[in-house]
C-alpha positions in Angstrom: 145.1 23.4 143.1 143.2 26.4 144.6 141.9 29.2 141.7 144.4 31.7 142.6 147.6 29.5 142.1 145.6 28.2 139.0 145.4 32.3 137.7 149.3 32.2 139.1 149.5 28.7 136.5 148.9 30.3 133.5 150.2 33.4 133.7 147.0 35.4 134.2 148.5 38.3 136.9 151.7 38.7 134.8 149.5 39.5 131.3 147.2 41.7 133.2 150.1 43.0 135.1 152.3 43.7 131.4 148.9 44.9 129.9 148.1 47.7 132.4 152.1 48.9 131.8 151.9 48.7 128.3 148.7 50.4 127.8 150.0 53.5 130.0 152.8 53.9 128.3 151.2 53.2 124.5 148.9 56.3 126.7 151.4 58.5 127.2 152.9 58.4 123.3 149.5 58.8 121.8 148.7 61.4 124.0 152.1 63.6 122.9 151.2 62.6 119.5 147.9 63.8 119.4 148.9 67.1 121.3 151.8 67.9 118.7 149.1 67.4 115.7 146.3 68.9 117.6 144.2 66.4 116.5 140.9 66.4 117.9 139.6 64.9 121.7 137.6 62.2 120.5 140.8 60.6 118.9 142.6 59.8 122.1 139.0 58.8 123.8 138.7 56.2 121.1 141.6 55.0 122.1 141.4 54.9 125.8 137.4 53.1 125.3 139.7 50.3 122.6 142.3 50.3 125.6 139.9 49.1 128.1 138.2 46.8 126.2 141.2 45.1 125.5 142.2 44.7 128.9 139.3 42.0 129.7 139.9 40.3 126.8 143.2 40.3 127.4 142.6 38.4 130.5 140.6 35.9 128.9 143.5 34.6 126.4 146.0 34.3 129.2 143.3 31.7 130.7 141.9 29.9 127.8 144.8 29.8 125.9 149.0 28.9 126.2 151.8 29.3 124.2 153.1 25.8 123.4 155.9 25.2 120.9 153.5 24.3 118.4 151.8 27.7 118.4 148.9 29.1 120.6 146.4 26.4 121.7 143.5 26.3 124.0 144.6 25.7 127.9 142.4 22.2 128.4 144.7 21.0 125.5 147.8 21.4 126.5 149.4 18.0 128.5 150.0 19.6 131.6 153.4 17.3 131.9 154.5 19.4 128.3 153.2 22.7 129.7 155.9 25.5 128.8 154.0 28.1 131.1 156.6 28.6 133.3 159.1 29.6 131.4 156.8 31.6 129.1 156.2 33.5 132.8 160.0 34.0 133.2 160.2 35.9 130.1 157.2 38.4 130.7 158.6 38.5 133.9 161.6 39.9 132.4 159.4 42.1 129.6 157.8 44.0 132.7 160.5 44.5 134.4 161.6 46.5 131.0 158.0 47.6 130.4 158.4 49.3 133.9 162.0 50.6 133.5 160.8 52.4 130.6 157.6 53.8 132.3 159.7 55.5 135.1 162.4 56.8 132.3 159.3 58.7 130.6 157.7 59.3 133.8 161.3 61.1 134.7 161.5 63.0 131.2 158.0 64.2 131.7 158.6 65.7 134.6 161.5 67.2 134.9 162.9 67.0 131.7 160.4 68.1 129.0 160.6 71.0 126.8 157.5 72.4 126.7 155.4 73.2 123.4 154.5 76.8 122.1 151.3 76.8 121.5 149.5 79.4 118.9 146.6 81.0 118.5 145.0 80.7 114.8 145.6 84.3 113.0 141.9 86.3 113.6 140.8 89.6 113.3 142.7 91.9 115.7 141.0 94.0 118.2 141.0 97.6 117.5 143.3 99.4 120.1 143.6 103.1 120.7 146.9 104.1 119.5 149.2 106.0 122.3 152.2 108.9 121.7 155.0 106.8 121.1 156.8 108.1 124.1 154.1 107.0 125.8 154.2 103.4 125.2 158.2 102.9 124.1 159.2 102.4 127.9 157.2 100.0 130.0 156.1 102.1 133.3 158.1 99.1 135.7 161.0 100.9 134.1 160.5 103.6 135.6 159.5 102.8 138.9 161.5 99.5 139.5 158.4 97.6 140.1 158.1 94.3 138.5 154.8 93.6 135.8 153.4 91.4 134.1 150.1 91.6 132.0 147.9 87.5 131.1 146.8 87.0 128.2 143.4 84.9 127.3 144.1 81.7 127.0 143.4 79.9 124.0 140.6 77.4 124.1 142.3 74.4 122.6 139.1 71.8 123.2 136.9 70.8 120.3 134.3 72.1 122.2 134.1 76.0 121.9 131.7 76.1 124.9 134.6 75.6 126.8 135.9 78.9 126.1 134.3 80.2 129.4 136.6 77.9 131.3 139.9 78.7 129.5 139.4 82.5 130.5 138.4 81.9 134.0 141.7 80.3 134.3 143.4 83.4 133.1 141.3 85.6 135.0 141.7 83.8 138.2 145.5 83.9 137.4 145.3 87.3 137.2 143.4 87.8 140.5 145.8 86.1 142.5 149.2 87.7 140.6 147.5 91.0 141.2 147.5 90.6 145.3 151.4 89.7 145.2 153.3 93.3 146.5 156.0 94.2 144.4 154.2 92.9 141.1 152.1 95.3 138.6 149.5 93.2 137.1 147.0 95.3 134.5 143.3 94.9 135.0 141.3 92.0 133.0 139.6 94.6 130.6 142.6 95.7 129.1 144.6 91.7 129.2 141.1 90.4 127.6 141.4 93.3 124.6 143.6 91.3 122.8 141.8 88.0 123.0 142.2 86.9 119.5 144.4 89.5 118.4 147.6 88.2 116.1 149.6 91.2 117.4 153.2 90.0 118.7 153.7 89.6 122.2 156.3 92.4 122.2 153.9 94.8 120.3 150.9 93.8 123.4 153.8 94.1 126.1 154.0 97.6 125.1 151.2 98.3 124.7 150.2 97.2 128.2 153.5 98.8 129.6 154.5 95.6 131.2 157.9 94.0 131.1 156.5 90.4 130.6 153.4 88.4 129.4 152.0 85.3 130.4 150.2 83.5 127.4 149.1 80.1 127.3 146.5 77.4 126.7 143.8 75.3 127.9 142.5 71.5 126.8 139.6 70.2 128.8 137.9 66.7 127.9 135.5 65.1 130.4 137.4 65.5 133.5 140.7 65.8 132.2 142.6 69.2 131.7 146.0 70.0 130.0 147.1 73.6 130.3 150.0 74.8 128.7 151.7 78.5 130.6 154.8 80.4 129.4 156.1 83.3 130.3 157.8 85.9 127.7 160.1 89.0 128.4 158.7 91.6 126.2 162.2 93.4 126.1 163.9 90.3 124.3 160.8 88.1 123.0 162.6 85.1 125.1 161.0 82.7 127.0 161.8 83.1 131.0 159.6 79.9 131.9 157.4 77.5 130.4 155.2 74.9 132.1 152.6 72.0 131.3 150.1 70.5 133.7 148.1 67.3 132.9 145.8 66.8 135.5 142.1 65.7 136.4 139.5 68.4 136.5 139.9 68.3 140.5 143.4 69.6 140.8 142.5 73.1 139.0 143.6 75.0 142.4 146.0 73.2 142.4 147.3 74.0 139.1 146.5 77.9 139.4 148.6 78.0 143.0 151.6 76.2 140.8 151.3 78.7 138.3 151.2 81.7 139.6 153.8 80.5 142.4 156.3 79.5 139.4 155.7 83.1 137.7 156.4 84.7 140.9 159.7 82.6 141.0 160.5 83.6 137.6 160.0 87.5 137.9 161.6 86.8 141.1 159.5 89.1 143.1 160.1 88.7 147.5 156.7 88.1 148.6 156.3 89.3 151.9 153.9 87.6 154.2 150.7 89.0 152.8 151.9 88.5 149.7 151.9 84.4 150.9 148.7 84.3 152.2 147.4 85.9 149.3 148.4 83.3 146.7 147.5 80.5 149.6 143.5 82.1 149.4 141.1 80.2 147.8 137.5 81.1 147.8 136.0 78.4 146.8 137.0 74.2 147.2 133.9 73.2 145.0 135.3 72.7 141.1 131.4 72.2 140.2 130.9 76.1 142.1 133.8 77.8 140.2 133.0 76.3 137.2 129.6 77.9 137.3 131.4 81.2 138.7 133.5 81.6 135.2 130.6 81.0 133.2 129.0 83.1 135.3 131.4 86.2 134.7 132.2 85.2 131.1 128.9 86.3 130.3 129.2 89.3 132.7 132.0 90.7 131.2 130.5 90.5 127.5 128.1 93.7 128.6 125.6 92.6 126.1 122.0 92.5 127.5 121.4 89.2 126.5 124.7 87.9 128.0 124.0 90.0 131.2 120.7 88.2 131.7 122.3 84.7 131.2 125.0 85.2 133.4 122.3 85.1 136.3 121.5 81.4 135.8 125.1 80.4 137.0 126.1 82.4 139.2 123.0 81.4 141.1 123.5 78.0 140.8 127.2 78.8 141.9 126.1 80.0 145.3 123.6 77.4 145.5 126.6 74.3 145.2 128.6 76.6 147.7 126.7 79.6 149.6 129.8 80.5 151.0 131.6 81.2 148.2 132.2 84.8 148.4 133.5 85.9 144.6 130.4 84.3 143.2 128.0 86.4 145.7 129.8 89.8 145.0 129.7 88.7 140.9 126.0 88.0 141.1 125.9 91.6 143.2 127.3 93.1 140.1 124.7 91.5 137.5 121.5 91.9 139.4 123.2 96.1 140.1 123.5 96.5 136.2 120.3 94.8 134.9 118.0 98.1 135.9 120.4 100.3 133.9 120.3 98.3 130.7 116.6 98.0 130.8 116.3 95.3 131.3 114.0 95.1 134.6 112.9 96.8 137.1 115.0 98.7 140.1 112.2 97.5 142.6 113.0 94.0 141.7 116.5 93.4 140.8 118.5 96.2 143.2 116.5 94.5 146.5 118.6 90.9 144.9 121.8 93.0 144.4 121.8 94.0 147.8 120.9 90.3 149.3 124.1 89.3 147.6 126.2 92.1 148.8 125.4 91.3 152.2 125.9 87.3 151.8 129.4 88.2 150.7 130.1 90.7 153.4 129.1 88.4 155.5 131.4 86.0 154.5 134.5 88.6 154.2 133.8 91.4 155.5 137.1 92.6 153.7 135.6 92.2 150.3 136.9 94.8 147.6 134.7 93.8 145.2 131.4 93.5 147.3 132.0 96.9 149.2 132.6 98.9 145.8 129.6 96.9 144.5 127.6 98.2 147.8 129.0 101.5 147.7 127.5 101.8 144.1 123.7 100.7 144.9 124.1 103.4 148.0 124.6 106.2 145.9 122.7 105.2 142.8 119.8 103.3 144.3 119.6 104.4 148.4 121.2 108.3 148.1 123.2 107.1 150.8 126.2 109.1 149.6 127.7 108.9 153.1 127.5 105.3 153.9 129.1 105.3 149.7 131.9 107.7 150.6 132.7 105.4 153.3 132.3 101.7 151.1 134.4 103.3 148.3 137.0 104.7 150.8 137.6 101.0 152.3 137.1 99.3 149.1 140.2 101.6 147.8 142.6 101.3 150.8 141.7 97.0 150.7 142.7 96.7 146.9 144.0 100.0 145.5 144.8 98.4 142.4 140.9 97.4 141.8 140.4 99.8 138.5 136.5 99.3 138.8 136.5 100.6 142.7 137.9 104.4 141.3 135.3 104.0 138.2 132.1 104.0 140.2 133.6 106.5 143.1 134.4 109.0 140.1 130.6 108.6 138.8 129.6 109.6 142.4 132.2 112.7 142.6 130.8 113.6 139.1 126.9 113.5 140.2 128.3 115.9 143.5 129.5 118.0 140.6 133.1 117.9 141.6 134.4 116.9 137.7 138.2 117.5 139.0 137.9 115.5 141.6 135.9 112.9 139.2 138.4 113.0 136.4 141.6 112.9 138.8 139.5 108.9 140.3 138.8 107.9 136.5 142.4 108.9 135.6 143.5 106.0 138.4 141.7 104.0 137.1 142.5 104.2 133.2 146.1 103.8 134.7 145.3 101.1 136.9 143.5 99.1 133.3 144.6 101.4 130.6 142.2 99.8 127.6 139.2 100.0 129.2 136.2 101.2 126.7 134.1 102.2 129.7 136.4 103.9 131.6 136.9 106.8 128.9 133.7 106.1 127.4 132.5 107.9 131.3 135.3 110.3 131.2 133.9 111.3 128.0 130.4 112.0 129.5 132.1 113.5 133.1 133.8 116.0 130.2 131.0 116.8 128.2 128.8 117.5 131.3 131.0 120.6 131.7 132.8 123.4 129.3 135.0 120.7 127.7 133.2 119.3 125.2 135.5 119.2 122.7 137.6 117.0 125.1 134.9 115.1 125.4 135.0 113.8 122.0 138.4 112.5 122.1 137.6 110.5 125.1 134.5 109.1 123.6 136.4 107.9 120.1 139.2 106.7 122.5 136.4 104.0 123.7 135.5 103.3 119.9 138.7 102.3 119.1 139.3 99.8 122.0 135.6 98.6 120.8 133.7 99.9 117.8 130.5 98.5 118.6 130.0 100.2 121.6 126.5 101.0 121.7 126.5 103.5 124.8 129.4 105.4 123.2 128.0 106.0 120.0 124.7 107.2 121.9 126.2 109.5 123.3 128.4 110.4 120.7 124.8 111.3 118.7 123.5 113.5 121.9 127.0 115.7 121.6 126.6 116.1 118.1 123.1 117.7 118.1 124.6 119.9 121.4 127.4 121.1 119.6 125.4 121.5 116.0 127.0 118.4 114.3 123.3 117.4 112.8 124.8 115.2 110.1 127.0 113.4 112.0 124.7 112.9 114.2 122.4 111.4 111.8 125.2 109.0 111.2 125.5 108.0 114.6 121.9 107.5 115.4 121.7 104.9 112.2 124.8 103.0 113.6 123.6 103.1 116.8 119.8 101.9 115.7 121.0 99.0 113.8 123.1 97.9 116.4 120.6 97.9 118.9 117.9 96.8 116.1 115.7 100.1 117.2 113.4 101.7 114.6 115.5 105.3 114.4 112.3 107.0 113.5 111.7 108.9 116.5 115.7 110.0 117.3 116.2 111.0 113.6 112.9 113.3 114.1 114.2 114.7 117.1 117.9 115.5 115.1 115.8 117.2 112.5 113.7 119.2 115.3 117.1 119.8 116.9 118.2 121.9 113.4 114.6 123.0 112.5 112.9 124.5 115.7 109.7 124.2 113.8 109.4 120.8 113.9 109.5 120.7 117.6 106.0 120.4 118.2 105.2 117.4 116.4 108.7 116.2 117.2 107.3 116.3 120.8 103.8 114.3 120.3 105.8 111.8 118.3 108.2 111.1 121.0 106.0 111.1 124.0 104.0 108.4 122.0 106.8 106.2 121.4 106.8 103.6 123.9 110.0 102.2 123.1 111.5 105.6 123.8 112.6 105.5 128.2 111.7 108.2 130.1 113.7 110.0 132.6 117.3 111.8 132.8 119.1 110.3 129.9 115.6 109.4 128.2 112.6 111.5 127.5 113.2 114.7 129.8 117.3 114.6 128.3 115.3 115.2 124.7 112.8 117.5 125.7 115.4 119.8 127.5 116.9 120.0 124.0 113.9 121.1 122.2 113.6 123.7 125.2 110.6 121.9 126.5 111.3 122.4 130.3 107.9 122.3 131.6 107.3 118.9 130.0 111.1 117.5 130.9 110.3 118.4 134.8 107.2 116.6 134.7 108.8 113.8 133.1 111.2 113.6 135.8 108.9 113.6 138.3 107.1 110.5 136.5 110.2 109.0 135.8 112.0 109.2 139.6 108.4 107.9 141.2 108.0 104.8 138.7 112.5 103.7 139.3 114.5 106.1 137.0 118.3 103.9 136.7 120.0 107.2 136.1 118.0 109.8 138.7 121.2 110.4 140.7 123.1 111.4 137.3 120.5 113.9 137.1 122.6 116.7 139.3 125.6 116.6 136.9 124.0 116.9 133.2 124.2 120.8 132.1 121.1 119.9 129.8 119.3 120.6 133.3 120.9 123.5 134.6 117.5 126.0 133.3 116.0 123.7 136.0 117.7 124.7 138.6 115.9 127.4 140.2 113.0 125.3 139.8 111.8 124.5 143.1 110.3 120.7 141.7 113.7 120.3 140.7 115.2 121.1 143.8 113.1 118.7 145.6 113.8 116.0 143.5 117.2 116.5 144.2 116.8 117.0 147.8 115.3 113.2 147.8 118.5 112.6 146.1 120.3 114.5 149.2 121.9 116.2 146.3 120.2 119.8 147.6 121.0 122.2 148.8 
């Protein structure tokens, strides 16, 4: 008898067979279990490891050992003339047959039967939110205009390990990106979605908040290369659910996942796509999961605006475009990190812009079409080159490519404001705040574009607008601290400065003297040797020459400048809009330095 009608003999393919059955469906239980309890990952790979070390073993019984009347005994024996193997085969025969009759039945539930689970977040502390006229938030603004909206949420990070919140919101963010490209569909901006990450407000309360008619919330489980994400869809109107969903999949079918998604919301709302609106949701920028993994970590850290978070969010996103150099979201992300170190101080513009623009033109050259890298070039033309031209131009196509791109109308009403046309400014950076209406940094720079004229007081409302969305603003409550020495406000902005100091762990030394000079005129002069000695203190417009403008030191703030602009002054093309300057402007130093600028005549 050959070895393969021996392994037939004694039943070998039939236990292996009934074993690998079994253990999927035993699988499949566990898993719904373990999901219902939320018990931790490690639980279910225990039991996949004890699962395939049983399968082995499994196989070794059926071949040492047979069932005989007496009981189990080993194979050599059993008289081969009393052997009851056969019939012992029939009957697991039959047991598979149920074994697999029961796999499809759960195999049918699953898929198109299932109700799906609600998952919730834990309660934690809300995020602060700027409170609107009731009017103004009571009616969702698709009301008005027929349009269809809906707003997604963070997803919750439902893995043990909380490292893997990065990838749970880079699945909401892409979800977002590619709902926001469907016509017909108002999706609001990431900044004002991502402002109730955490928040135990109702879904109705954030619905109207975000002035959307429905709100996609959901979770994410990743172990090893396996992912679970939970999505449902709410109407705000009648807190119902309009569709729920749950994918199980490995790590590789992410795309695939997102398409299904955001082609099932679309369904749901059901929005006509048109054919743009097709090819749109059929765009993928990337094929590489190892790549777009390293893109979400990448922009996680990005959108945290910290400076240690800025710095680390380099290290991915390089290693992003390294797996796949033509992956054009990761260039234009990188872009937008190396454009933003310069202004936090954190290196040099002769170092980091020259990177900023390399990336730019990588992703250009990959889409030529790019929203994101032709606002992000537009941007280092008018800050960096004083190409305000060629940035007219980038921010014009930027806007007609994506309209709805709230960060595109941002930057291009910072250059309108540094042309010192503030109407024009305000009317881009009131788009904007529409097109992502909880964005701290989009009033925290109409609060500057208003204090930089007659509207201070304005100003100010603007500026504690961007504390409420986020109290630990740091820019915010810096310049918060500025107005309140312009407008004679010493105390508060006493307060300011120590809240400001301790956030940014700065010795507040040097600004309190300067608040006191500000009130006491006599104290300038030693006001003035104690600042230009302090190191830590920057130079330039919103540094040194900002300060010694307000102790009426103009001689010494122009030659500041001067310093400032040759060594790579950040903010030297913000220069033309500050009224701080305007004794300057008959100056002609002053008026050269803006003429490099081509801000003069």
């Amino acid at each position: 008898m050959s070895f393969f009608e021996e392994l037939k003999r004694r039943n070998v393919f039939r236990v292996a067979i009934g074993y690998i059955i079994t253990a999927w469906l035993l699988l499949q239980v566990v898993d719904l279990v373990l999901e219902n309890v939320n018990a931790p990952d490690w639980v279910m790979q225990v039991f996949m490891l004890a699962l395939a070390i049983g399968f082995p073993l499994a196989v070794f019984f059926a071949w040492a050992f047979e069932m005989t009347p007496e009981g189990v005994k080993r194979e050599a024996d059993v008289d081969r003339s009393q052997s009851i193997a056969p019939q012992t085969g029939r009957k697991m025969e039959r047991n598979i047959i149920i074994a697999m009759a029961l796999a499809l039945a759960y195999f049918a539930y699953d898929k198109f039967l299932s109700p799906e689970p609600v998952n919730q977040p834990e309660p934690a502390i809300t995020t602060a939110v700027a409170e609107e006229k009731p009017a103004d938030i009571s009616t969702p603004q698709s009301a008005q205009t027929g349009e269809k909206s809906v707003a997604v949420l963070p997803f919750i990070n439902m893995s043990d390990d909380k490292e893997n919140e990065y990838f749970s919101d880079g699945i909401s963010e892409e979800l977002l990106n590619v709902l926001v490209k469907v016509e017909g569909l108002r999706v609001p901006s990431r900044t004002s979605s991502f402002t109730f990450k955490g928040s135990d407000k109702k879904v109705t309360e954030i619905g109207r908040e975000l002035k959307v008619d429905n709100v996609l919330e959901g979770s994410v489980r990743k172990s090893g290369n396996r992912i679970r994400v939970t999505a449902q869809l709410i109407d705000v109107s009648t807190d119902t659910h309009l569709w729920s969903e749950t994918y199980t999949r490995e790590l590789d079918d992410i795309f695939a996942v997102q398409d299904d998604i955001a082609q099932a919301i679309v369904g749901a709302l059901k929005v006509t796509l048109t054919g743009a609106g097709e090819a749109s949701l059929a765009t993928r920028s990337t094929t590489s999961v190892e790549a777009y993994n390293k893109f979400l970590l990448g922009r996680h850290l990005w959108n945290q605006r910290s400076p240690e978070s800025l710095v680390a969010a380099i290290t991915p996103l390089v290693e992003a475009v390294e797996v796949d150099p033509a992956f054009e979201l990761a260039w234009a992300a990188l872009a937008d990190a190396y454009v933003l170190i310069p202004e936090y101080d954190l290196g040099s513009i002769q170092r980091y812009i020259p990177l900023a623009r390399e990336a730019i033109e990588k992703a250009l050259a990959i889409n030529p079409g790019s929203a994101h890298a032709l606002t992000t070039s537009a941007y280092v033309k008018f800050m960096y080159d004083f190409d305000r031209k060629g940035a007219h131009a980038d921010f014009s196509k930027a806007i007609e490519i994506d309209p709805t791109y709230a960060t595109a109308h941002q930057w291009y009403g910072e250059l309108l404001a540094t042309e010192r046309k503030f109407d024009a400014a305000l009317e881009e950076l009131g788009v904007a705040r529409q097109l992502d209406p909880l964005s701290p940094v989009i009033r925290h720079v109409m609060g500057w574009v208003l204090s930089d004229t007659d509207r201070k007081e304005e100003s100010y409302q603007y500026y504690q607008e961007a504390l409420d969305l986020d109290p630990y603003y740091q820019s915010t409550i810096g310049n918060l601290m500025t107005l309140d020495m312009m407008t004679g406000r010493f105390d508060s902005a006493r307060e300011r400065c120590l809240e400001f100091s301790n956030l940014a762990e700065l010795d507040p030394s040097t600004q309190m003297a300067i608040i006191d000079a500000m009130e006491n005129p006599e104290l300038v002069k030693v006001v003035v040797e104690q600042l230009m000695q302090d190191n830590t203190f920057p130079s330039g417009a919103t540094g040194k020459a900002h300060v010694l403008m307000l102790l009426n030191e103009h001689e010494m703030a122009m030659e500041n400048l001067e310093k400032a602009f040759a060594e790579g002054d950040a903010y030297a093309a913000h220069l033309n809009r500050m009224d701080v300057f305007d004794p300057l402007r008959d100056d002609p130093r002053f008026q050269a330095l803006l003429a490099k600028m081509n801000l003069w005549p």
